[in-house]
N, C-alpha and C positions, 0 to 999 in steps of 0.2 A: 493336600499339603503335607500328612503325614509322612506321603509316600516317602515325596518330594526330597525329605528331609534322612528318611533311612535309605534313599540313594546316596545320599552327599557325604552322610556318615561311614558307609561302604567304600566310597571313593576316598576318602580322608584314611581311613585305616588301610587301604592296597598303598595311597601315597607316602607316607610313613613309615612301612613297611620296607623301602627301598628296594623292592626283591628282583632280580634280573631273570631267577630259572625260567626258561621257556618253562619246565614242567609246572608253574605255577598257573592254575587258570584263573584270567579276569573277568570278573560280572561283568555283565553288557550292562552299560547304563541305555536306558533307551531314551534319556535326555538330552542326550549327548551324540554326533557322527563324530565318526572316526576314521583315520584314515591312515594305510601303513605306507611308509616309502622305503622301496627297496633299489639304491641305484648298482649300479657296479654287481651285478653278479657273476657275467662271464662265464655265463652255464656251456661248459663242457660235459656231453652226453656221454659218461664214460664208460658205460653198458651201453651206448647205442650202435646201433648193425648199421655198417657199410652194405650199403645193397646191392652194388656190385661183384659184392664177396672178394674185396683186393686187402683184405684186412682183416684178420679175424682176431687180431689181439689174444691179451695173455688171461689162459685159465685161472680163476678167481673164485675164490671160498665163498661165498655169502650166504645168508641167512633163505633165501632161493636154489639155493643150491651153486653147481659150478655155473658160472658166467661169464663171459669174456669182456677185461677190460681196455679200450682204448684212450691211453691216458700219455699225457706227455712226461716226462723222466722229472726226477728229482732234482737236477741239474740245473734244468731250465727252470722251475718253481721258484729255486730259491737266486734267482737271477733278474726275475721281473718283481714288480710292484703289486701281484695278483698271483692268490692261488692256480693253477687249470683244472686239479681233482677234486681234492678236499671239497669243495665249494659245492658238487653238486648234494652232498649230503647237509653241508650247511640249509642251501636250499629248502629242501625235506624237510628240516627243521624248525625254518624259520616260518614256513605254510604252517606245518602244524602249530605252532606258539600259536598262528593269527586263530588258525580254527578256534583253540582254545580261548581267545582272547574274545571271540565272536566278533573278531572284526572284518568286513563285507567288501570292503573297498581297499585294493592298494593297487596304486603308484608304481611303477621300475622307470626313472629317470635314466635311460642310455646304459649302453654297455649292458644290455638285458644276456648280448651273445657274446662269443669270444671270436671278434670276426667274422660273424654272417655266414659260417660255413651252414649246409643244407644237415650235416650230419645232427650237430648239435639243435641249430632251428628245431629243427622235428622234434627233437627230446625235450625239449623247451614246452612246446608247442603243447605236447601229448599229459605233461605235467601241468600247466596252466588250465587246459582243460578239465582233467580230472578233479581239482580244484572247486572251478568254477561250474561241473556237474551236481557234484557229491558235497557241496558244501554251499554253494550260491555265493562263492568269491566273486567281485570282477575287478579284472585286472584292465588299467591301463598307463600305454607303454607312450613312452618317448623316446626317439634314437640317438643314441651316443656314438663316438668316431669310431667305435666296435663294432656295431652293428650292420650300417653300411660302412664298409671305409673307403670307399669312393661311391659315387650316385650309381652306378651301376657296375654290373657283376664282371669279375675278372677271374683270371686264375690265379692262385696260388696256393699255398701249402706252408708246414714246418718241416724245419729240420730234426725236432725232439722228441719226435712221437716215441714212447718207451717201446722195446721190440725183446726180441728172445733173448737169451742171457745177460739181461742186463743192459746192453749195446742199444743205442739210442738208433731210433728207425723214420730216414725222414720218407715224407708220404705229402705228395703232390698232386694238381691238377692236372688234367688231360695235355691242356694247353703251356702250360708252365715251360719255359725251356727245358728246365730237369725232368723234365717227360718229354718234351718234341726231339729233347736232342740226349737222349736216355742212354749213360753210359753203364756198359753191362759189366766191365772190369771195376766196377766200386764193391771196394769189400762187402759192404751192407746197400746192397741195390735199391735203387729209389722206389720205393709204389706210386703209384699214377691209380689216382681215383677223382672222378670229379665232388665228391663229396665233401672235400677241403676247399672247395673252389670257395670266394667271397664273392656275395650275392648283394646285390643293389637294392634300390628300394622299393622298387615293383614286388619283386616275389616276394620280400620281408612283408611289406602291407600286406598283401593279399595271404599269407599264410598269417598272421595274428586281427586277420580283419575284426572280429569278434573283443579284441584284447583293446580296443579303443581308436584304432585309426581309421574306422568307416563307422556311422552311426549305426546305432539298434535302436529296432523299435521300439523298447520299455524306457528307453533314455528322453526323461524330461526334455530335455533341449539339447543342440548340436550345432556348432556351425565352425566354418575353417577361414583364415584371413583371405579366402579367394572365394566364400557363398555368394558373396553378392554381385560379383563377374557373372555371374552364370545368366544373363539377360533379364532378370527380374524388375521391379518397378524400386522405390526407396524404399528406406527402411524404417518402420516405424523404430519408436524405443525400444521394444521388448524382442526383436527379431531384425536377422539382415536379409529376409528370406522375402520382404514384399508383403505381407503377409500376419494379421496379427496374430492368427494363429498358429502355431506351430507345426509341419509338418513330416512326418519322416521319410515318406517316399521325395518329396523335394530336398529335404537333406542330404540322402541318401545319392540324390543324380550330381548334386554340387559337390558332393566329397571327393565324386571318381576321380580316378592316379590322373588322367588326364587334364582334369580342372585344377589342379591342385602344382600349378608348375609358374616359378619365376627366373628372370632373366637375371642371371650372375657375368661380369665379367673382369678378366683382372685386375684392372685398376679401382675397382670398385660397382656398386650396383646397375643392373641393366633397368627397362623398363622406363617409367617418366622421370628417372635419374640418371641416367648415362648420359655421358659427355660424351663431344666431339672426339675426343680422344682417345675415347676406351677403344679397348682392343680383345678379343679370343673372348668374344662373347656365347654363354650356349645358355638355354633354357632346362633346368633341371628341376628337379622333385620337391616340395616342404612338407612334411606331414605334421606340422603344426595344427594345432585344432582344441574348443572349447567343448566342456560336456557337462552336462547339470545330470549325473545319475539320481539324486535324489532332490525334490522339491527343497531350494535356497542355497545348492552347495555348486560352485563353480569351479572345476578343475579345470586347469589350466593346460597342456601340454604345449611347452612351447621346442619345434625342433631348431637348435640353434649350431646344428652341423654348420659350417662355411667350407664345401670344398672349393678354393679359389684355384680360378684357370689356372693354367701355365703360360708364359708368354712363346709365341710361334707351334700353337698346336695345330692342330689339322683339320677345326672346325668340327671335329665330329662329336656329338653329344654321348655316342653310345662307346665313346673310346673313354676306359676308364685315366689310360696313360696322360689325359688332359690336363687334370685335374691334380691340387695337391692333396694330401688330408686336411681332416678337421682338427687334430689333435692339439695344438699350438694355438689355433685362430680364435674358438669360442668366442664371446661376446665382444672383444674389442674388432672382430671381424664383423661383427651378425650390425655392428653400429655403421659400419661403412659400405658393408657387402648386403645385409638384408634390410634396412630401413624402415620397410614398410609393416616388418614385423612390428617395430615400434611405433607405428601408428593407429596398427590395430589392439596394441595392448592398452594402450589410452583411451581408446574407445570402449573396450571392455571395461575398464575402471569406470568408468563413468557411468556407463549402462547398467553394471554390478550397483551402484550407488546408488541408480535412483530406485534399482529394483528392489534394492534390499539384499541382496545377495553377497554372499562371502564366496573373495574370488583367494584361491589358494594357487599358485604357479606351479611348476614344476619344469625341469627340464634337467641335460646331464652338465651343462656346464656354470662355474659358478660366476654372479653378479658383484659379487663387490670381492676386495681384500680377503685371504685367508690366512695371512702369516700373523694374524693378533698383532700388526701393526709393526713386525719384525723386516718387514719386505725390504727398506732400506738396508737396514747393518745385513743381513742374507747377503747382499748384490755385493757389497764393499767388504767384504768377509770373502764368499765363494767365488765371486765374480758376477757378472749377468748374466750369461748363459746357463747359470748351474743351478740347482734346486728347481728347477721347474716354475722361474720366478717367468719365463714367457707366459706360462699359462695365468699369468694374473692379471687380474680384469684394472686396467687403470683409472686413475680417478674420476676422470672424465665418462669412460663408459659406467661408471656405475650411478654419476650425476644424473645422466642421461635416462638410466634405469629408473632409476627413482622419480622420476619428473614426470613418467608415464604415469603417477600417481600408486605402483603397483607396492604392494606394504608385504608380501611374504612370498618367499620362493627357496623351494627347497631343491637344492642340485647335489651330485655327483661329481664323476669325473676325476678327486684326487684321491680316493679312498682316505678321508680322515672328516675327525670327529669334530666339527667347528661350529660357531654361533657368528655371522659377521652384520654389522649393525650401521650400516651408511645412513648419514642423517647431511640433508642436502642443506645450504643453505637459504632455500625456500621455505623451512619445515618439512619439506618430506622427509620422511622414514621408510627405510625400504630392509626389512630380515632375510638375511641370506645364509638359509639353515643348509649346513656341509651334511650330509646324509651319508656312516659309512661305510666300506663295502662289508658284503660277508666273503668275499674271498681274499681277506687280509685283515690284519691288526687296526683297529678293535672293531672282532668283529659283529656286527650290531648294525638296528633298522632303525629308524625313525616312527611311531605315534605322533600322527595331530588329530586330537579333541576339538572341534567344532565346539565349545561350549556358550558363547551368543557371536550375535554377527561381527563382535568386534573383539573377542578373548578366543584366543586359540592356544590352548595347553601343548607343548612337545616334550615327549619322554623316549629315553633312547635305550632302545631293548639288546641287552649282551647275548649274545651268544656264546654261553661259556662253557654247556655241556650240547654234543652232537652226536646222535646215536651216529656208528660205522664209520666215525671219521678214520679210526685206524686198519681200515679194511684191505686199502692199497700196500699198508708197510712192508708186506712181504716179499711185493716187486721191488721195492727202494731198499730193503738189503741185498737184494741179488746183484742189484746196478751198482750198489758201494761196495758191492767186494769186486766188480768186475772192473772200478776207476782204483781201486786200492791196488791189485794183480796187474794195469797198467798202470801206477804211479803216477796217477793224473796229475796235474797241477792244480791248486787251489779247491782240492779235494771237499764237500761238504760234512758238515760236522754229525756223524752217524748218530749224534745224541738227540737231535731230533728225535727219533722213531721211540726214545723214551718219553715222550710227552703223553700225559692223563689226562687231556681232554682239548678240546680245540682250540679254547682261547689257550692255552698253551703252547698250541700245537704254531697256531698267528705268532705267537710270539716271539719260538724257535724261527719259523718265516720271516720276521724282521730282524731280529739277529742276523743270520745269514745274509741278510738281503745288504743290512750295513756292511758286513765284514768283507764280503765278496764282491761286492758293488758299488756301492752308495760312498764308504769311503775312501777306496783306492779312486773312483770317475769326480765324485764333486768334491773331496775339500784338498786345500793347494797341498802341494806335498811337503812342506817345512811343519807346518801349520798341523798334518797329521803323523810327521814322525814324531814331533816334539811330543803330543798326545800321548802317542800309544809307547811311548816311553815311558812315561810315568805313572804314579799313581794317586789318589787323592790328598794323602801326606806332602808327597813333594810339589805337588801345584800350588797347596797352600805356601811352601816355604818358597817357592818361587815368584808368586804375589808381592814376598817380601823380603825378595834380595835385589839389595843395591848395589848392582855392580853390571858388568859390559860382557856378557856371556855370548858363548856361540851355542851352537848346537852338539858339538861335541866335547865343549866343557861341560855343560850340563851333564851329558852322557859318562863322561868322566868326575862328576858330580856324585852321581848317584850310583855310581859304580865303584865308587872310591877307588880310581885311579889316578884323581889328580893329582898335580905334581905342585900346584901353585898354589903356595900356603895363606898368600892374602886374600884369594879365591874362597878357600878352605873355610878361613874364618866369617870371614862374611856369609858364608852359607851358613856355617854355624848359627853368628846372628842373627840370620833370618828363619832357622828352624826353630830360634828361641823366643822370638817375635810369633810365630807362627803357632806356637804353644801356649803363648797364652792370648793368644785372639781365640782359639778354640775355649781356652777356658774361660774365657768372657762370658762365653755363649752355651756355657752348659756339656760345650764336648771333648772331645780328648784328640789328638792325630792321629793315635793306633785305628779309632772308629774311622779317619781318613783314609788308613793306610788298608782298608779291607776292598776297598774296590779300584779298579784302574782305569785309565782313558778310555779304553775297547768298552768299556760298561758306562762309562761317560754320552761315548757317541750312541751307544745304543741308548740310552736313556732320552737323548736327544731325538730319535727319530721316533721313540714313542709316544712323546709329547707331542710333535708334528702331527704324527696319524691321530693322536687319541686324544689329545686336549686335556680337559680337565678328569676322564675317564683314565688316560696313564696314572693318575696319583695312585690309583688302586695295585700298580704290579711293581711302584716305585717304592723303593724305604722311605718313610718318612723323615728319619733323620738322614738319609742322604739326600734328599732334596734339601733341606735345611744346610748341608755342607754346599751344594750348590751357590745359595742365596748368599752365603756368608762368603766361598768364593768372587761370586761376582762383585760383592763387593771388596773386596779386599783388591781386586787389580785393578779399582779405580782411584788408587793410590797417586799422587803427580812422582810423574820421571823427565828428563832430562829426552826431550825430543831428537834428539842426534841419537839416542842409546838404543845400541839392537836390543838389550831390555825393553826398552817404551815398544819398540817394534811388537817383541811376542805379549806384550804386558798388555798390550793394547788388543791382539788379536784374539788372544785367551779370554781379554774381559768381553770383546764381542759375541765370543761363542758363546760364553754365560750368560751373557745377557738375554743374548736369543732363545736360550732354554728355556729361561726360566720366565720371557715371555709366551712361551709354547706352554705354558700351563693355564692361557688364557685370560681375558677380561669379560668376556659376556658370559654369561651362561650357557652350556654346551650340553651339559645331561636331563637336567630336568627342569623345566622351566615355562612361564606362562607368558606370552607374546598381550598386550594391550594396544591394538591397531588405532584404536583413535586416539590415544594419546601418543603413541611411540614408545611408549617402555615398555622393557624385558624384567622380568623377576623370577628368580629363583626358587625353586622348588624343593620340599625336602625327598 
C-alpha cells in the first residue's frame, strides 16, 4: 500500500510539473499501461540509398560524417500541410522521449509513409526495428491514404526532389509516362528509378508484418473482421477462432493477405450488401485487425481507407487506375462502402465488456467533428469545398460510430491538436482524440495511461527541442539564392533557416504554408484583401463605423487619401468609439496597432492545427483583442449596408478563432468511460 501511494505521489509531481522536454525522463509507473500514438509521420528516408544507384543526392555534414541527402526542396515543404525532412529527425526524437519515458507500446494511426515509396519503407522499417531490438518497443500500425494510396502498387514519383545547385530534381518510376516517354531536351532531366514507385498493400503488410498486421506469437490474443470466414465452427465469447482457447498458429493462417479481402463497389459495399444495381465491383485488401499485446488491453486498429471504384473501369482489381483515393472518403465512406467493419466493432464492444477488457481504437481517420463546432460558419465564410470541411465526418456517421458502443478512438489524418466528444442521443459517448503530426505545427504525440478499465488519462507530448533538425539548412540556402538569381515568384521567406529549434522551426512552416497557400487557395478574395490591409487598430475602428464603405474607401481610409469629409468624420467617430472600447477593457489601440491581418490569419491557422496548445506561441493579450473584436462586430447594421456585408464576415472569422481555442480538453486530460466525462488536467 505504501508503494502504492509514493507511485501516485511521483505521478502528481511529473503532473504539475507541466514539463514537455523530451529530455525530461518519466518513471514507469508499473500500475499503470501505456500507450504512445504517433499518426502522421510521413517518414522520408532522407539518408536512405537508392539501390539502383539513379540517385545519389547532395553531400551532407553530419555528426557520421559526409552522407548523402535525399530530400525534397524547401519549396515544396512549405507548400504542403506536412514536413518531407525535418520529420525524420523529429522521429529519432520522439523514439527516444518514448525510450526515456519507458513506454513499450505505440500506435502510428496512417500516413506512417510518405506515399508507399520502397525507398523510405525500408528506412522506416530498419528504424522500427532497431527500436523494437534494442529497447522491446512494439510498434503497431494502421494505414492511412499515404501509405497505400491506391490497393495496389503503381508508378509514380515527384517533381521536387532537391538536386544540385539548388534546382529542384524531379525523379520518377520506371513506368511513369515521364520515364516511358523520357524527354532528354529537359533542362534538369527526369530520373527513372523504381524506388519512388507507390506500393499497395501486399508488399506494405508483409514488410511491417512484425509491426502489427500479422499476429506474433507472445501476443495475448489476435484476430481480424475476416477470422472467422476461415471454415472454423462458432465462436465462443472469448475467441472467433472456434476454439476456447487461443491459438496463434490458427491465427496466424486466418490473418494471411488472402483471407483478409472484401467486396467494394461504386455505389456502395459488395458482398451480402450489394444491390442490383451496383456496378465496377473488385474485391480488394483490409488490414484491420484486434491485438491484446498485454493481458486486459485491447488495441484496436481499424483500416478505414475507402478506395471507391470509378464508374466504367476494366474490371481489373490489380489496375490501380480503378480506383479513387481515400483521402476525402474516411469514415462517411467506410459507413456506406465498409459496413461490415461496423459490425464487427460492436461485437468487439461487447466481447471487450463481458471480458473486462479495455478496448482502445485507433485508426488514421477521424469519427466525429474537429472544427470545435465551427464547421457550419467555416462553410458559409469559405464556402464548402474549402478548409477541408469534405473530410469531416457527418452527424450521422459519427451517430453511427457511437452506437457501435465504441467510447475512445484516437485518429490522425489532419495533423491538428483536438478533443472531439459525440454524445448520441442513446447515451452513448464516443472520444474522438485528434493525435498530432510531428511533421508539422504542433508538433507532438499522444500518451494514453490505462489507469483502471474505465479511466484512461491523455497527455500530449511537444516536441519542442530536436537534435539535427537544422542539418539540411545549408541545402535550402543554396535553393534560395538560386529562386532569388531567378526572381522566382512567391519566393519563401529565408528567415525560416533562423529558427532555434523545431517547434519553431513548425512554426515558420505554418507561416509560409498560410502566406503562400492557405490564404491566397481558401479565403474569398474580398474577404482577404480587406484582411491583410489592415491592422489590429483599424479593425477595431471598423467594427465601429457607421457608414456604406467600399473596399477602396477603406484603403483610402487608412491611407488618408480620402477625399470625403463625412466619410472622414465618421471614421473619426468610430476610431473614438473604438478607444474607449479598448479602454473599458484594460487596453489601448496602439497595443492594437502592433500586429496586422497576415499575423491574424496566421494565428488562425495555429489554433486550427494546435487547439488549446496554440495559446502557448500566442500573446495573451492579443487573444484578448481577438475576443473583444469578435465581439464588437456583432454590433446591429442595416442589412442592405456593404458594411453589414464585411461586419458580418469579419465577425465570422473571429468568431471561428476564437472557437479554434476549443471546448473540450485537448492537452491534458482524464477520459471517465463509464460515465462519459472528460476532465482537465493540470
Amino acid at each position: 500500500m505504501k508503494l502504492f501511494f509514493v507511485l501516485a505521489l511521483v505521478n502528481l509531481v511529473i503532473l504539475l510539473s507541466g514539463c514537455e522536454s523530451p529530455s525530461e525522463k518519466i518513471p514507469n509507473n508499473a500500475e499503470f499501461v501505456r500507450v504512445a500514438f504517433m499518426p502522421d509521420i510521413h517518414f522520408h528516408d532522407i539518408y536512405g540509398e537508392f539501390t539502383d544507384g539513379s540517385f545519389k543526392g547532395l553531400p551532407t555534414h553530419t555528426e557520421q560524417g559526409v552522407q548523402h541527402a535525399s530530400i525534397r526542396s524547401m519549396r515544396a515543404q512549405l507548400h504542403s500541410t506536412r514536413l518531407f525532412n525535418e520529420n525524420y529527425f523529429a522521429l529519432l526524437a520522439a523514439l527516444d522521449d518514448i525510450v526515456k519515458r519507458e513506454i513499450k507500446y505505440v500506435a502510428l494511426p496512417g500516413d506512417f509513409s510518405d506515399d508507399g515509396q520502397p525507398l523510405h519503407l525500408r528506412g522506416l522499417k530498419t528504424i522500427l526495428d532497431k527500436y523494437q531490438r534494442e529497447h522491446g518497443i512494439e510498434f503497431f500500425m494502421a494505414p492511412g491514404n499515404h501509405d497505400p494510396t491506391r490497393p495496389v502498387s503503381h508508378p509514380a514519383g515527384k517533381m521536387d526532389f532537391l538536386g544540385q545547385d539548388g534546382k529542384e530534381q524531379p525523379i520518377f518510376s520506371l513506368q511513369h509516362p515521364l520515364c516511358a516517354e523520357k524527354n532528354s531536351q529537359q533542362t534538369n532531366a527526369v530520373i527513372c528509378s523504381d524506388e519512388v514507385q507507390e506500393l499497395g498493400y501486399q508488399p506494405i503488410m508483409n514488410l511491417f508484418s512484425e509491426q502489427g498486421f500479422f499476429p506474433r506469437s507472445h501476443y495475448v490474443y489476435y484476430e481480424t473482421p475476416y477470422s472467422k470466414l476461415v471454415g472454423l465452427t462458432a465462436a465462443p465469447k472469448n475467441s472467433v477462432y472456434g476454439d476456447a482457447t487461443y491459438h496463434h498458429a490458427v491465427a496466424r493462417e486466418a490473418a494471411q493477405f488472402d483471407k483478409r479481402q472484401y467486396e467494394i463497389c461504386h455505389q456502395g459495399a459488395g458482398g451480402k450488401y450489394k444491390q442490383p444495381h451496383y456496378s465496377d465491383c473488385y474485391w480488394v485488401a483490409d488490414t484491420s485487425y484486434l491485438v491484446e499485446p498485454t493481458p486486459g488491453l485491447w488495441l484496436l486498429a481499424i483500416d478505414a481507407n475507402v478506395y471507391q471504384p470509378k464508374l466504367g473501369g476494366n474490371g481489373n482489381a490489380l489496375d490501380a487506375d480503378n480506383f479513387l483515393g481515400s483521402s476525402d472518403a474516411g469514415y462517411n465512406k467506410v459507413i456506406t462502402h465498409k459496413p461490415h467493419l461496423l459490425e464487427w466493432i460492436r461485437d468487439l464492444v461487447q466481447r471487450a465488456q463481458a471480458q473486462g477488457k479495455t478496448l482502445i481504437a485507433f485508426s488514421h481517420f477521424p469519427m466525429s467533428e474537429f472544427y470545435d463546432g465551427a464547421a457550419e460558419d467555416i462553410a458559409h465564410l469559405m464556402g464548402d469545398g474549402k478548409f477541408q470541411l469534405n473530410r469531416n465526418p457527418s452527424a450521422h456517421t459519427s451517430k453511427l460510430l457511437a452506437d457501435t458502443g465504441l467510447k475512445v478512438h484516437v485518429a490522425g489524418h489532419m495533423h491538428i491538436n483536438d478533443t472531439g466528444v459525440y454524445r448520441s442521443e442513446n447515451g452513448k459517448v464516443l472520444f474522438n482524440i485528434q493525435a498530432p503530426s510531428l511533421a508539422a505545427y504542433v508538433p507532438a504525440y499522444k500518451v494514453l495511461t490505462i489507469k483502471t478499465a474505465q479511466q484512461v488519462e491523455v497527455e500530449t507530448v511537444v516536441l519542442n527541442d530536436v537534435p539535427r533538425f537544422d542539418e539540411l539548412f545549408a541545402h535550402y540556402r543554396t535553393e534560395w539564392d538560386y529562386l532569388q538569381r531567378m526572381n522566382a515568384a512567391d519566393i519563401w521567406d529565408k528567415n525560416i533557416l533562423q529558427a532555434k529549434n523545431y517547434r519553431q522551426f513548425t512554426q515558420w512552416h505554418l507561416r509560409e504554408l498560410a502566406r503562400l497557400r492557405f490564404l491566397p487557395q481558401e479565403w474569398p478574395a474580398d474577404l482577404r484583401e480587406l484582411l491583410l490591409s489592415l491592422n489590429g487598430e483599424q479593425l477595431l475602428v471598423m467594427s465601429q463605423l457607421n457608414a456604406d464603405v467600399t473596399l477602396e474607401q477603406i484603403a483610402a481610409l487608412i491611407g488618408n487619401t480620402n477625399q470625403d469629409r463625412m466619410l472622414e468624420q465618421k471614421w473619426q467617430q468610430a476610431s473614438q468609439q473604438a478607444a474607449n472600447m479598448a479602454h473599458r477593457q484594460g487596453l489601448t489601440t496602439k497595443s492594437f496597432a502592433a500586429w496586422n491581418g497576415l499575423d491574424m490569419g496566421v494565428d488562425f491557422y495555429r489554433l486550427w492545427n494546435a487547439d488549446q496548445l496554440a495559446l502557448k506561441d500566442i500573446d495573451a493579450q492579443r487573444f484578448a483583442h481577438y475576443r473583444l473584436l469578435a465581439q464588437a462586430f456583432l454590433s446591429p447594421v442595416e442589412e442592405s449596408s456593404l458594411r453589414a456585408r464585411y461586419q458580418t464576415r469579419l465577425a465570422q472569422l473571429l468568431h471561428i478563432l476564437v472557437q479554434f481555442a476549443g471546448d473540450a480538453p485537448s492537452d491534458h486530460f482524464l477520459l471517465e468511460l463509464d460515465r462519459g466525462q472528460i476532465q482537465a488536467l493540470p
